[in-house]
N, C-alpha and C positions, 0 to 999 in steps of 0.2 A: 694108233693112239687117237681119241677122241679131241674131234677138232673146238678148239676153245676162241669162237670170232673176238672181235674188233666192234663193239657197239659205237658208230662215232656222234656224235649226239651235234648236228648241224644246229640246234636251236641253242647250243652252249658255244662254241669254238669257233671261231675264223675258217675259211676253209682252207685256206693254205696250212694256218697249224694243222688242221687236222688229213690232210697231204704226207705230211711230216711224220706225223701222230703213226699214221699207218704206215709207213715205211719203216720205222722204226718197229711195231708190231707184227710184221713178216718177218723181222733180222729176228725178233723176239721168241717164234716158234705161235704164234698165232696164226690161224688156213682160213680167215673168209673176214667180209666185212659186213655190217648191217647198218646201214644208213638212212635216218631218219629224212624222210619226207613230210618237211612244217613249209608254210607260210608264214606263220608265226613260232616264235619261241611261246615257252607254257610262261614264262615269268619275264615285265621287263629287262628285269635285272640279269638274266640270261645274254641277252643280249645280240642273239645272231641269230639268222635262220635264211642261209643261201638257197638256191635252187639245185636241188638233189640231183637231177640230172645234168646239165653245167660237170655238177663236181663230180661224177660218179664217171662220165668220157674223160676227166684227166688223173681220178683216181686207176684205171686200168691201165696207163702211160707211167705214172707213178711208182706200179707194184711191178710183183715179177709174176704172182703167181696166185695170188689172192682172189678166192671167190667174190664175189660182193651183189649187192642189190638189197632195192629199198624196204626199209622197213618200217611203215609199208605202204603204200600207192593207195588212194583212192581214186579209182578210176571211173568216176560217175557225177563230177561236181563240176569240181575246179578242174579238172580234166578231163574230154572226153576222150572213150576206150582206144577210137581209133589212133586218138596223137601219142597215146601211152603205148599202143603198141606196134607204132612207128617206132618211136626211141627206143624199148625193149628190143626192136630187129636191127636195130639198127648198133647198139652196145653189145649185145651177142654175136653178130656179125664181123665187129673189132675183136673181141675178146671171144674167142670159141670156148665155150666150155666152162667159161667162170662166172659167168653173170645170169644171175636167179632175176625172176619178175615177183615182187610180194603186192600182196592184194590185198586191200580190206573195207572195210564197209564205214572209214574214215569218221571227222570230228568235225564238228562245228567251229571250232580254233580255225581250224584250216578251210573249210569249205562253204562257209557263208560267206567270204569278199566274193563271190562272184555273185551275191544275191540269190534270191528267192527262199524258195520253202527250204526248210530245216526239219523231216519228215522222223516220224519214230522207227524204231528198232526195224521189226518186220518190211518196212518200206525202203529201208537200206539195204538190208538183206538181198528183197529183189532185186535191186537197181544195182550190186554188185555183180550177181548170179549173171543178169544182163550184160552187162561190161566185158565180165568173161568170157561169155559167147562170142561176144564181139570179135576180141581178142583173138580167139583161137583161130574165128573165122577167117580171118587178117592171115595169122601165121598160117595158112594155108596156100597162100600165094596165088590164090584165086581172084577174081573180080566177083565183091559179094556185095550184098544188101542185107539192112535187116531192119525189122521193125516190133518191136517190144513192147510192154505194156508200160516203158516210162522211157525207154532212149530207143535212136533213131539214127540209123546212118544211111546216105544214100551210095550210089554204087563207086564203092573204093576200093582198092589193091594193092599191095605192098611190092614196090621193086626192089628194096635192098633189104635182105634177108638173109640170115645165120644157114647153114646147113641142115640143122638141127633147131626146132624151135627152143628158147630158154624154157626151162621150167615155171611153175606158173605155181609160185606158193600160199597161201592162201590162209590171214589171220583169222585164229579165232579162239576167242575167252568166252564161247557162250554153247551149248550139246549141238544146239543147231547147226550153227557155223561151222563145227569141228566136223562133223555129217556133211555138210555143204565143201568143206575142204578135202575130204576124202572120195568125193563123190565126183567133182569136177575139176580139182585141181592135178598137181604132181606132189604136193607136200603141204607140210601144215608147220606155221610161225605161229607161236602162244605168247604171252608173258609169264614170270615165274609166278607160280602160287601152292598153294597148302599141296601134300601129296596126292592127296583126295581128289581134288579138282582136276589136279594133271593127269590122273589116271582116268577118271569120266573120259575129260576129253581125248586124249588118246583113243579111248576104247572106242567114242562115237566117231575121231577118224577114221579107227579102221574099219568101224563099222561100213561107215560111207561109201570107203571104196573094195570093200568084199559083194557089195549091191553092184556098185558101177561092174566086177567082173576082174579089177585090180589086185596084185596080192602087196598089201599094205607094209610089207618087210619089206618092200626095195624102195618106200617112197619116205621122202627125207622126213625129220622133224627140227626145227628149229625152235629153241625157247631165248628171249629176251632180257636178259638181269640185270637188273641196277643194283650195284655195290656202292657203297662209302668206304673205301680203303685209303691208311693215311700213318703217318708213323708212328700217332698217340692213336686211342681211341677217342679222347676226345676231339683232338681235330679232325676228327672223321665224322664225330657227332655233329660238329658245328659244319663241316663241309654241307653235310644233306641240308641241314636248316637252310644256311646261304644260299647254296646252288640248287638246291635240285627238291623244293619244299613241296610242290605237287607229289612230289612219291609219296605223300605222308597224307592227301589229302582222300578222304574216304567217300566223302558223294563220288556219285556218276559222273565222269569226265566228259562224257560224248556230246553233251549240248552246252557246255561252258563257250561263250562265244570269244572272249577276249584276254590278253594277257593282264590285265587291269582286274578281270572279274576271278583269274586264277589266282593274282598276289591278294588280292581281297581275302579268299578261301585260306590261303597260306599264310595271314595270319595269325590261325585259330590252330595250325600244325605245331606239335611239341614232339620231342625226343621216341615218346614210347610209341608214337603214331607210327612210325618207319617195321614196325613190329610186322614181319609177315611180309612187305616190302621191299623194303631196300635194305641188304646187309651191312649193319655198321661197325666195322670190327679191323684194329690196327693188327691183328693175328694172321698170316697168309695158310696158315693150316686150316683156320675155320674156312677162312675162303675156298680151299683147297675140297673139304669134307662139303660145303656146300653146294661149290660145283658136280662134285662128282653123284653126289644124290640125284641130280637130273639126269646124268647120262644112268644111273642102277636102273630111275621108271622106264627108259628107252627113248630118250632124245639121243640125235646124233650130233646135234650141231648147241653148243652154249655159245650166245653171244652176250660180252660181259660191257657194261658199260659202266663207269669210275666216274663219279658224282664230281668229284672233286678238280679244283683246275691242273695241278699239278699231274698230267695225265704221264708224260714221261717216267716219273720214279715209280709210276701202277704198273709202264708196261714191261721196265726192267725187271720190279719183282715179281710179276705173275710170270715172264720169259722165266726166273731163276727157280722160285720155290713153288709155283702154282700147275704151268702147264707141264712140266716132267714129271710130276707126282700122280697125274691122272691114269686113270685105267679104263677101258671099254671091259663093260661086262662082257661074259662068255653068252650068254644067253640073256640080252634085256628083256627083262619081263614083259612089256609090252610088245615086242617081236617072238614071246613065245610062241609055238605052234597051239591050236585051241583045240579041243577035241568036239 
C-alpha cells in the first residue's frame, strides 16, 4: 500500500499536541512523518514554531514505528553542516532505520537571525551541495577536514553513529535541484504542483542519478501537500484563509524575511488563490483521487498536511475513507524502464 505521511506543521501546533497528533496517525494507518524545520512560523497568527530536533528525539519515543525527518534542513545558515549531521547520527543511531535527513537550500524566514548576506538562488545552491559533502564526510566516521568555496570545517569526527548512515533527502521545486538531488543525494522531497512540473522534475532526478551511476527505481520520492479538509466546504475555505494564508500567496517565498512581511502578503490572498495549492474540499473522495494522482506519476511517499486546527477528525477520516482506498500502481510511470 502506498505510504500516506503525517505533515506536522511545527510553525501551527504546540509540540506536544502534535506528539499526540502523531500517535494518533500511526493507530490511523499513516507510515512516516514530515516535520517542519522554522524558526519562525510563516504567519503571526500561527503562532508556534519549536525546534524540530528537540521534538523529532521525543517524537521516536512517542511512535512505534513511524519513519520521520525534517522537512526540510537547511544546513548552511542557521546551522552549520557538521552540527546537523551530529543530530542526524545521532536520531539514526536511536531509531535504526526510520529517520530520513531532508536537505534544502532554505528561506530567509528562517535563516537571516543569525545575520549576514541573504545570497540568490545559484549561491544557495552551492552552499547546500557544500553542506552535503560535509555531511556525508562526517557520516563516514573518519576524522576530516574540508574547505569550500563558502563553508569551512576544521578537523572533526563523529563518535556516535547509526550503523547504517540515514538517508540524505534532498528538496527541490527547481530542474537543477532535482539533478542536484539525484546526483548526490539518496532521494528527492518536492512539494505538490501541476502534473507537468512533477514529471520535469522527476525526470531531472533521475536523470541526476543515472550520471552519478545510481539506478533511480530504488531511490525514495517524497512529495509535500497541503489540504484544507473540514466538514462543510466552506469551513475548509475559511480554514486556509485563517490558518494557512501563505499557501495562497503567489511571489517567491525564499526572500520574505519576516512573519509581519508574510501576513502583509496574506492580505491580498482570496479563496480562488489556493487554486493549484492547497486542496480545499469537505469530499474525502476528492482527497482520495487527489492523493492518489501522486503516487500514478511515481511518488512513494505523500505527506499530507490539514490546514485546519482540528487535526484529530483529518486523521480519523483519512485513517477511515482516504488511506484504505489507495492503491500503488503496478508500474509508476516514472519508475518505468526507459529504452
Amino acid at each position: 500500500m502506498p505510504v500516506v505521511g503525517y505533515s506536522a506543521a511545527l510553525e501551527q501546533f504546540h509540540p506536544s499536541d502534535l506528539l499526540r497528533w502523531c500517535r494518533e496517525a500511526e493507530e490511523a494507518g499513516f507510515g512516516g512523518v514530515m516535520a517542519a524545520d522554522h524558526f519562525h512560523p510563516w504567519t503571526p497568527t500561527q503562532g508556534q514554531s519549536p525546534f524540530v530536533w528537540s521534538w523529532m528525539g521525543a517524537l521516536g519515543l512517542a511512535t512505534q514505528k513511524l519513519t520521520f525527518g525534517p522537512g526540510v534542513t537547511c544546513a548552511s545558515y542557521r546551522y552549520h553542516p557538521a552540527i546537523i549531521a551530529q543530530a542526524a547520527a545521532t536520531l539514526a543511531a536511536m531509531y535504526p532505520g526510520r529517520f530520513w535527513l531532508g536537505i534544502g537550500t532554505g528561506e530567509a524566514l528562517n535563516e537571516h537571525v543569525v545575520g549576514g548576506e541573504w545570497p540568490e538562488a545559484p549561491i544557495r545552491l552551492e552552499r547546500m551541495i557544500e553542506s552535503i559533502e560535509i555531511i556525508k564526510l562526517l557520516f563516514s566516521g573518519k576524522k576530516v577536514r574540508y574547505s569550500g568555496k563558502h563553508l569551512r570545517m576544521e578537523s572533526a569526527r563523529l563518535y556516535t553513529r547509526p550503523e547504517t548512515p540515514p538517508p540524505i533527502l534532498i528538496a527541490a521545486s527547481g530542474p537543477k535541484a532535482a539533478e542536484t538531488a539525484g546526483r548526490l543525494g539518496d532521494g528527492l522531497i518536492t512539494p505538490a504542483a501541476p502534473p507537468e512540473k512533477l514529471k520535469m522534475l522527476l525526470e531531472r532526478f533521475e536523470k541526476g542519478a543515472r550520471e552519478a551511476g545510481k539506478d533511480p527505481s530504488t531511490m525514495p520520492r517524497l512529495l509535500q501537500l497541503h489540504v484544507s479538509w473540514a466538514p462543510t466546504d466552506e469551513e475548509a475555505a475559511n480554514n486556509a484563509l485563517k490558518e494557512w494564508p501563505n499557501g495562497g500567496i503567489k511571489a517567491p517565498k525564499q526572500d520574505i524575511r519576516s512573519p509581519e512581511d508574510f501576513e502583509a502578503f496574506a492580505q491580498l490572498v482570496r479563496p480562488e488563490d489556493f487554486q493549484g495549492r492547497v486542496l480545499i474540499s469537505a469530499d474525502l473522495d476528492e482527497h482520495r483521487r487527489h492523493i492518489q494522482s501522486f503516487f500514478d506519476l511515481g511518488f512513494d511517499e505523500v505527506h499530507v498536511h490539514n490546514v485546519g486546527r482540528d487535526q484529530s477528525s483529518f486523521i480519523r477520516a483519512y485513517g477511515e475513507a482516504v488511506i484504505p482506498a489507495l492503491h500503488q500502481p503496478a508500474i509508476p510511470s516514472s519508475h518505468a524502464p526507459t529504452s
